[in-house]
Backbone as CSV, one residue per row, in Angstrom:
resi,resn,N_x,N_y,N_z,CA_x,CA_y,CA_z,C_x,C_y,C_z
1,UNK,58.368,20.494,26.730,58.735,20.384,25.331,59.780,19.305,25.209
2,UNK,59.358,17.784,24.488,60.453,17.324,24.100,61.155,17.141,22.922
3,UNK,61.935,16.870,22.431,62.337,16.754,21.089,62.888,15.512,20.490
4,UNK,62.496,14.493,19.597,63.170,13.124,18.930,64.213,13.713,18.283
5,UNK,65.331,13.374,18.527,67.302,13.178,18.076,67.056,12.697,17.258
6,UNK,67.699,13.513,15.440,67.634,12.524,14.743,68.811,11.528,14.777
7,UNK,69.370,12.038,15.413,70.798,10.793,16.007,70.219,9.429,16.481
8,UNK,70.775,8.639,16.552,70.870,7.382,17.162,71.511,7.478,18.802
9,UNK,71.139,6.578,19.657,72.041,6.521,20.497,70.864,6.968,21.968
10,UNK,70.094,7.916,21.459,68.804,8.295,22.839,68.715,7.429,23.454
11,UNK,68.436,7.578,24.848,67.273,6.555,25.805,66.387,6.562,25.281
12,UNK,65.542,5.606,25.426,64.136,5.373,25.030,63.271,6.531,26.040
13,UNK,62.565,7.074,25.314,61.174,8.006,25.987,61.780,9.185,26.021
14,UNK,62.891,9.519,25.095,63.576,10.527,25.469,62.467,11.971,25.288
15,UNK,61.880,12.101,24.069,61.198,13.499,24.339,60.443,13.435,25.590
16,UNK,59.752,12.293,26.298,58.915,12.477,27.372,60.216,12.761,28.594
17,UNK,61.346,12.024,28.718,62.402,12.880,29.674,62.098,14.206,29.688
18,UNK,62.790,14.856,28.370,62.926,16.195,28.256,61.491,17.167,28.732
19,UNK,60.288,16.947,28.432,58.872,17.282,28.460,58.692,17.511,30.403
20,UNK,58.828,16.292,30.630,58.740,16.255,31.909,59.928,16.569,32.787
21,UNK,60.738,16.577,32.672,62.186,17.460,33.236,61.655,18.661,33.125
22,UNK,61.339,19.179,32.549,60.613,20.599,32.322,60.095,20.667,33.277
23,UNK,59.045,20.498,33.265,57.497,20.278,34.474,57.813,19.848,35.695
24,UNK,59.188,19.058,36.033,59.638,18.606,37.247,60.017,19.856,37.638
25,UNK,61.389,20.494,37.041,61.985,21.504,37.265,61.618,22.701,37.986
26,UNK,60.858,23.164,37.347,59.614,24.594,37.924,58.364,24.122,38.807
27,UNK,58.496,22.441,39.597,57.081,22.730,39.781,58.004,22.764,41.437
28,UNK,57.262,22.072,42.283,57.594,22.140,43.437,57.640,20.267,44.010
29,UNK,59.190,20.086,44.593,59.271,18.580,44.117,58.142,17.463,45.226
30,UNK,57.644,17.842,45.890,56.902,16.910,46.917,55.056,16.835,46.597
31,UNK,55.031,18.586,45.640,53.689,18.436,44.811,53.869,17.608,43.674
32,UNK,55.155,16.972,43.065,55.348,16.403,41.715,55.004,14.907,42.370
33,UNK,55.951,14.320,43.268,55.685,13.382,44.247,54.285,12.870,44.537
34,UNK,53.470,14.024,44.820,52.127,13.524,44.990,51.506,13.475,43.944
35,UNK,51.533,14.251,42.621,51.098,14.007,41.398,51.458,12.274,40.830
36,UNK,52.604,12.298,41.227,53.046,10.772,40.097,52.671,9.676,41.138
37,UNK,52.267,10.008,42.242,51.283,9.131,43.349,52.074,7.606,43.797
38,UNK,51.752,6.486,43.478,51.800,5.066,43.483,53.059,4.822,42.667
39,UNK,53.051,5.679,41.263,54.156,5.010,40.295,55.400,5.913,40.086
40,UNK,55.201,6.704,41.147,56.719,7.742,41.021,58.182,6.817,40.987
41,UNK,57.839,5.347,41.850,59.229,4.729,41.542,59.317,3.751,40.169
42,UNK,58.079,3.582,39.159,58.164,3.129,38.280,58.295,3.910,37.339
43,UNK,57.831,5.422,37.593,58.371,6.704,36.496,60.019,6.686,36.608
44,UNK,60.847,7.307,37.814,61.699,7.139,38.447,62.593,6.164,37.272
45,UNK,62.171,4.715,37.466,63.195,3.822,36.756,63.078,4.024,35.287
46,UNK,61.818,4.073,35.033,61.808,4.117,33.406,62.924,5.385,32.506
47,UNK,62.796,6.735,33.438,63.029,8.348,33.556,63.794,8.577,34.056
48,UNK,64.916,8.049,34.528,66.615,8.037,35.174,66.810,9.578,35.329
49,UNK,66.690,10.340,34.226,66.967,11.729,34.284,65.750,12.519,35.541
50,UNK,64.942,11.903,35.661,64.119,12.892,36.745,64.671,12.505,37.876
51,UNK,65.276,11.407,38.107,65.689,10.630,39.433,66.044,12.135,40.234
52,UNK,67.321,12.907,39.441,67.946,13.735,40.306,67.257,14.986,41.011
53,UNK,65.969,14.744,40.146,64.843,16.251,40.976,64.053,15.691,42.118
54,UNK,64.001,14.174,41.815,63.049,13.836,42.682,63.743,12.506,44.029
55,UNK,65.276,12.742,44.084,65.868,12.302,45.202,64.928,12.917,46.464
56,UNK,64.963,11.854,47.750,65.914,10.512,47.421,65.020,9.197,46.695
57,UNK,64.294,9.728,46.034,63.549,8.812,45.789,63.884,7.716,45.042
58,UNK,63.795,6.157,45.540,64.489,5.279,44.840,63.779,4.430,43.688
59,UNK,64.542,4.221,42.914,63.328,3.512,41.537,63.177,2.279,41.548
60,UNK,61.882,1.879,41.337,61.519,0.128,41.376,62.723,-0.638,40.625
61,UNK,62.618,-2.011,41.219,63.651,-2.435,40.329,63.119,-2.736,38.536
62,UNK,64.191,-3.327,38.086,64.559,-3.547,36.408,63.655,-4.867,36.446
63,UNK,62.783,-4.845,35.773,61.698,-5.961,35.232,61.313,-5.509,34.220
64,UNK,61.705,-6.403,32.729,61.765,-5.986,31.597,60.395,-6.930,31.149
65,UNK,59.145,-6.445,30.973,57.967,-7.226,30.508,57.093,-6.611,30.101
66,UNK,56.260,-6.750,28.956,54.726,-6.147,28.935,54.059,-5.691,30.166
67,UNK,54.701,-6.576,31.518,53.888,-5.857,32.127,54.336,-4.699,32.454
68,UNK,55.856,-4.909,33.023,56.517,-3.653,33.381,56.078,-2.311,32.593
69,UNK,56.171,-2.529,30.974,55.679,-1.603,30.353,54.479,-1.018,30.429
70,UNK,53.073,-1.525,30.455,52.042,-1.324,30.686,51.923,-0.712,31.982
71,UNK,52.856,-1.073,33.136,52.693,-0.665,34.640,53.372,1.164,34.099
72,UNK,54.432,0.929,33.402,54.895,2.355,33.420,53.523,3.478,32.733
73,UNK,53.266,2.916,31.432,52.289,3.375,30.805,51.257,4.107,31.585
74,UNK,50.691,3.303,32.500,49.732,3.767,33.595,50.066,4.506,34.727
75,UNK,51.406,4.631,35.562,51.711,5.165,36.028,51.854,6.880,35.928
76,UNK,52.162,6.945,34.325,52.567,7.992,33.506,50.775,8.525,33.639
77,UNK,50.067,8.001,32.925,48.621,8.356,32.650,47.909,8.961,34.116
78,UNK,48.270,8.247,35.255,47.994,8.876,36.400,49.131,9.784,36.817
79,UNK,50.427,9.935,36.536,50.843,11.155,36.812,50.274,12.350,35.941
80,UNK,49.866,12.005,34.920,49.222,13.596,33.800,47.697,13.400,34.601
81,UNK,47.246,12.800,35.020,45.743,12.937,35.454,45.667,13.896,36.835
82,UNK,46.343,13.046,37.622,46.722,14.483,38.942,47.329,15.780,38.466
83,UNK,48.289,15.666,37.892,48.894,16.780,37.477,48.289,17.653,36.835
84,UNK,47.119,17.175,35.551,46.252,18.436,34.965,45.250,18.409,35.854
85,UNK,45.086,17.881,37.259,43.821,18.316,38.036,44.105,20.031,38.774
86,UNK,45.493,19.881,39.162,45.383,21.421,39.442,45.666,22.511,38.292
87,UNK,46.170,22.183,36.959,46.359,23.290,36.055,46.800,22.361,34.528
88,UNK,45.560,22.607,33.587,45.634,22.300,32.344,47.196,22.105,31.741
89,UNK,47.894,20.822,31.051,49.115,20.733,31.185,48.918,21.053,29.341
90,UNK,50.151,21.422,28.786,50.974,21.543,27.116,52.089,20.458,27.472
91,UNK,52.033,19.935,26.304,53.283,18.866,26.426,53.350,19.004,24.447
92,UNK,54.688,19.293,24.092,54.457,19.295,22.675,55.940,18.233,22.427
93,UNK,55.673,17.427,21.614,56.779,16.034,21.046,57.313,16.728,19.657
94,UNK,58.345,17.101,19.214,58.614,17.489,18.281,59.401,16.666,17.427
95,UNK,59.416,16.713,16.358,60.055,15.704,15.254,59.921,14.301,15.109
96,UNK,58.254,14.042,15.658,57.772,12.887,16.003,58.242,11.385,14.926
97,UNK,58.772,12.017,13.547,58.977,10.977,12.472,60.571,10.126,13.451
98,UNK,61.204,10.565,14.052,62.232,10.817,14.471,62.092,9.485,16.373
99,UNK,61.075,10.017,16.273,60.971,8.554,17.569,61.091,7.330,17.781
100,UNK,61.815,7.052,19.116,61.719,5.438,19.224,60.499,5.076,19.583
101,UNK,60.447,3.461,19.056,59.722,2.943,19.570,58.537,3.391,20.917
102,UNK,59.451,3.310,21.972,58.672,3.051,23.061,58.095,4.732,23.208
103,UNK,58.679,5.599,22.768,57.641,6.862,23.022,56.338,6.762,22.012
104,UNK,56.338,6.163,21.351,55.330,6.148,20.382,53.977,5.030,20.871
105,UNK,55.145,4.675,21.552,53.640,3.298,22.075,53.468,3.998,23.172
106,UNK,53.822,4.875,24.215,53.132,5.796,25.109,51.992,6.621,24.808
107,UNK,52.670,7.289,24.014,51.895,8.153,22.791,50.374,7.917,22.830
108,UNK,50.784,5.840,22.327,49.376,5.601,21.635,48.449,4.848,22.916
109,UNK,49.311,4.699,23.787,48.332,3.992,25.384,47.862,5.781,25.835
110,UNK,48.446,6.770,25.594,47.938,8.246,25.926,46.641,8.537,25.265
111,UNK,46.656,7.942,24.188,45.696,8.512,23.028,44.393,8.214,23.584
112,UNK,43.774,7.460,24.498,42.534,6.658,24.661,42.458,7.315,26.087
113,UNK,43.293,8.031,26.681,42.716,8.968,28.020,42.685,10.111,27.618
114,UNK,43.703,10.914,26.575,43.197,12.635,26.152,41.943,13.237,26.685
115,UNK,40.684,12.823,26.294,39.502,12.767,26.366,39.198,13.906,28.168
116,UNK,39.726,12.527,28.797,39.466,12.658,30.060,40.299,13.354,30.878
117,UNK,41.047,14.245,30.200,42.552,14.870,31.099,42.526,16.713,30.463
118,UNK,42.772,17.104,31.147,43.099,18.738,30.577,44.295,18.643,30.234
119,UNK,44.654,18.084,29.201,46.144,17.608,28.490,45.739,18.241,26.741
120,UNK,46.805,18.982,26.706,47.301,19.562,25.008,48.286,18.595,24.524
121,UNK,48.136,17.813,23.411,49.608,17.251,23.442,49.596,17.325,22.035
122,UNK,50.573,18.249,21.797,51.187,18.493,20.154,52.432,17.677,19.593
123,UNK,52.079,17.521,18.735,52.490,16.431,18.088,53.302,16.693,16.761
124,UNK,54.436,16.948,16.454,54.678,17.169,14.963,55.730,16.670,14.188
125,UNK,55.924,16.365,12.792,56.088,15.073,12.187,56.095,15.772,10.828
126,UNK,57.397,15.100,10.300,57.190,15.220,8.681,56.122,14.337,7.680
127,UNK,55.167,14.919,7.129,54.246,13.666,6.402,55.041,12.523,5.493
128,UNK,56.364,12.764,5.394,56.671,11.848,4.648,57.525,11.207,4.936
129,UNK,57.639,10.879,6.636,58.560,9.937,7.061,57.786,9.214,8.259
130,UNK,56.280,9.104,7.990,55.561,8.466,9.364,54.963,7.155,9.025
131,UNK,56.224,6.333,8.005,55.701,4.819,8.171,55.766,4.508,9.754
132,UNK,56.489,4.766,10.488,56.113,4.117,12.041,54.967,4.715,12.406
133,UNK,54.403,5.556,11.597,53.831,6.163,13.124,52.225,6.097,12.598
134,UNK,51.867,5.534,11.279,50.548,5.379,11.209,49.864,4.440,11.596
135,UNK,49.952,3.528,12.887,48.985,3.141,13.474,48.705,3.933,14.408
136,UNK,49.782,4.524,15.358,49.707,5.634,16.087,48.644,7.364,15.496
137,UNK,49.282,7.736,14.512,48.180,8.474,14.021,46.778,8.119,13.652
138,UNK,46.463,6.928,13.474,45.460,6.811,13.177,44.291,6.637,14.528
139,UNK,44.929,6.431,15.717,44.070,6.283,17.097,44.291,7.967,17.547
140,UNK,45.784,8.309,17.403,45.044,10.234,17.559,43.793,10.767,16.678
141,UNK,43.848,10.140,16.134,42.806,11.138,14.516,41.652,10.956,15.225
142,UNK,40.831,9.339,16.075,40.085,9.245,16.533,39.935,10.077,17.967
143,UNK,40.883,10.466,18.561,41.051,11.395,19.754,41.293,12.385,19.898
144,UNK,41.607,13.109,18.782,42.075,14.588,18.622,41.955,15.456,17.168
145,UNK,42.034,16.380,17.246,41.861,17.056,16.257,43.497,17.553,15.381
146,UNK,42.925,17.224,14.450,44.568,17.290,13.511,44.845,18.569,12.861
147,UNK,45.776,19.217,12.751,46.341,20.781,11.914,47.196,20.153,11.152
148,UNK,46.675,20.367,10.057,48.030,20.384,8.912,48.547,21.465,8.517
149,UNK,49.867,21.576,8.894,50.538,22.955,8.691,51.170,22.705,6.772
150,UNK,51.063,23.795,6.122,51.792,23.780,4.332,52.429,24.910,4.695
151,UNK,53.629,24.638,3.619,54.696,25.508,3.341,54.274,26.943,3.291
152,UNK,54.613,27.760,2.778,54.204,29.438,2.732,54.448,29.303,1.157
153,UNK,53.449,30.346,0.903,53.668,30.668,-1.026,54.896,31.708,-0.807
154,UNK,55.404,31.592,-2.505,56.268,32.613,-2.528,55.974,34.174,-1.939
155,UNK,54.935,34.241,-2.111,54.506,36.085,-1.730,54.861,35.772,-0.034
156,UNK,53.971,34.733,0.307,54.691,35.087,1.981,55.802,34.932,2.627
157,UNK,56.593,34.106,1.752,58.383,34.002,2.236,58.936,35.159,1.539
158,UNK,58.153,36.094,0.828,58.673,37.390,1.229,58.612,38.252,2.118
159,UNK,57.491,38.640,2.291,56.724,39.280,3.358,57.586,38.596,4.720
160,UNK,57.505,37.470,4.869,58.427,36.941,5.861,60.122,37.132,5.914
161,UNK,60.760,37.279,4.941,62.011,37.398,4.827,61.985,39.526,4.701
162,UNK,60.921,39.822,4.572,60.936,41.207,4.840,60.870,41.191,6.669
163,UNK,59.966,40.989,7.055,59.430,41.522,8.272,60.822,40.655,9.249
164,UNK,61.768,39.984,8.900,62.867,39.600,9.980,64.011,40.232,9.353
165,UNK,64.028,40.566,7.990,65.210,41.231,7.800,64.989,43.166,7.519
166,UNK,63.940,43.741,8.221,63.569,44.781,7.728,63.963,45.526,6.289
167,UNK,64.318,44.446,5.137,63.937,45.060,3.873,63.519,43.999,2.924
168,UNK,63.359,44.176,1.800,62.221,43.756,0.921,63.547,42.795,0.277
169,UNK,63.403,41.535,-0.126,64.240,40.590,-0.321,64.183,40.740,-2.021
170,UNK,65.023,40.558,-2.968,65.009,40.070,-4.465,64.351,38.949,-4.678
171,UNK,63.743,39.170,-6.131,62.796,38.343,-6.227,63.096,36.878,-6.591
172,UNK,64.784,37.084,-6.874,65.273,35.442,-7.189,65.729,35.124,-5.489
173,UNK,66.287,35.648,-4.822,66.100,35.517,-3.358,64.961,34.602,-2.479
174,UNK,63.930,35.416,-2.979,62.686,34.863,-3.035,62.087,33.597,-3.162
175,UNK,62.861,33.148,-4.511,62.318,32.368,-5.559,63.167,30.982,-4.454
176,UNK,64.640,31.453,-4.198,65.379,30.673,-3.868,64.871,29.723,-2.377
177,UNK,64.157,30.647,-1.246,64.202,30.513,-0.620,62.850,29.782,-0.171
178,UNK,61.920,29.977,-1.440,60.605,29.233,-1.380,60.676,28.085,-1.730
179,UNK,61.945,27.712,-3.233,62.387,26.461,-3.439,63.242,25.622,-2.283
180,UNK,63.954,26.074,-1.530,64.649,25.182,-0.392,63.690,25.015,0.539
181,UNK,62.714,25.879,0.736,62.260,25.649,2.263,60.943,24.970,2.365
């Protein structure tokens, strides 16, 4: 699970840090090693934060280029390809309106292998802050299947504000809480 900061200031790829820090964490570090195969020292540099699970392993050097990028891109695509070969992976990006750049262009070099990977990758985003992200949505739409989640009617942000507060909420309560939310 990663999450886009609406702060300023992140590393770049930060929800994929967080996502995969996860998955580093609990797996076992020399099966992760063999999962990220060839590009564990180009994951490594891009992913500073995994460095410390996956000492001593040292990271390629700093070469700032399309290619470098594209090399990471692929590296990444064959670490999720081994990795969902032994067990179907979830990876969910949350507050996707909220991303830099470069996770979004992962995102969209990801979008054209989904297909071929036992990979879930949830995705979620306010509809009304994804000027960045509709070229990107528009190559998921061709690769995946989309949920549009809507607000709850008033009757169910009662029913909901019943069933967590075990009693029946006022109906301007109600009213209030369907208008903010």
């Amino acid at each position: 699970w990663g999450r886009c900061p609406e702060q300023l200031g992140a590393p770049a790829y930060w929800p994929w840090t967080q996502a995969l820090r996860g998955y580093v964490e609990q797996a076992d570090r020399d099966a992760v090693l063999a999962e990220m195969g060839a590009g564990a020292r180009t994951i490594a540099r891009v992913l500073p934060a995994l460095r410390e699970h996956l000492a001593p392993l040292e990271p390629a050097p700093i070469v700032e280029s399309e290619e470098s990028h594209f090399q990471f891109f692929d590296a990444m695509v064959g670490f999720l390809r081994r990795s969902t070969e032994r067990a179907a992976l979830v990876i969910v990006l949350d507050d996707l309106h909220w991303a830099d750049p470069a996770s979004i262009q992962l995102l969209a070099f990801l979008t054209h292998e989904l297909r071929r990977l036992r990979l879930l990758v949830v995705g979620t985003y306010r509809t009304d802050e994804v000027e960045d992200l509709a070229a990107v949505l528009d190559g998921l739409r061709r690769a995946s299947e989309r949920v549009r989640l809507r607000g709850l009617d008033r009757a169910d942000v009662g029913r909901l504000a019943q069933g967590v507060t075990g009693v029946a909420a006022a109906s301007g309560l109600v009213a209030d809480l369907h208008r903010l939310t």
